[in-house]
N, C-alpha and C positions, 0 to 999 in steps of 0.2 A: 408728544405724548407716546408714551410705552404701550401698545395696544397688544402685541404676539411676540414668537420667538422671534429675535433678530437672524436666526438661520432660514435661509429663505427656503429650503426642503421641510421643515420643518413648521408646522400647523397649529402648536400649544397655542393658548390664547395668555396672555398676560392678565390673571386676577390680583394676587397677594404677594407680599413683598418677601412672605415666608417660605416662597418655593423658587428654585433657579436661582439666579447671579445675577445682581443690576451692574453694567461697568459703564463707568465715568470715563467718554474717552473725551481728550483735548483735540480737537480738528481745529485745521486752519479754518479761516475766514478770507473767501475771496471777494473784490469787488465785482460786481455784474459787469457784464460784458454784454453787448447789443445782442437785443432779445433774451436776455435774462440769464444765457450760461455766465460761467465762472470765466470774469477773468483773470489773466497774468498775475495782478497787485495785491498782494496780498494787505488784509484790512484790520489786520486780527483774529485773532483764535475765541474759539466757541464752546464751551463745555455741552455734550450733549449727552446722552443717556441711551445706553442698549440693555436689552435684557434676555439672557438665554434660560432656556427653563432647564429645569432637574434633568433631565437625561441628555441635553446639548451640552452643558456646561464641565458635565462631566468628561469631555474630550474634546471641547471649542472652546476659544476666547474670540475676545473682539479686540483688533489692531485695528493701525490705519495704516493704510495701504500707500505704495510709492505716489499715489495720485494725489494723494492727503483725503481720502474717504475713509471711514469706515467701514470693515471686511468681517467676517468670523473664519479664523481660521485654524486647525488644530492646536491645542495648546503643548504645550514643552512638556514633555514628561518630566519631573519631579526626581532627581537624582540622591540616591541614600547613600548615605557618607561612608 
């Protein structure tokens, strides 16, 4: 569940769907490994849900990272033709 920004400097609290950016990122799915971290095999991917609020979104997106997590990381500026 969406509860705050996914920027972790960042404090917004997630209310309404009408402020900030929801992003649907695809993350792998690993199998547990003893005592519950990620292991190796991969099991399937997982659709999961971040949210950055109005003034994060405006210079963050959310990737997933070489680990296969989910990151926020500066977005791509926008190039004019």
């Amino acid at each position: 569940m969406v509860t705050k920004c996914a920027n972790a400097s960042c404090g917004a609290l997630f209310h309404y769907l009408r402020s900030g950016k929801l992003f649907p990122v695809d993350l792998p799915r690993f199998s547990s490994g003893s005592g519950g971290e990620r292991g190796g095999k991969l099991s399937g991917r997982s659709d999961e849900y971040f949210w950055l609020c109005d003034q994060c979104c405006a210079e963050l997106t959310v990737v997933v990272d070489g680990s296969g997590r989910a990151a926020v990381a500066k977005a791509r500026a926008s190039r004019s033709g």
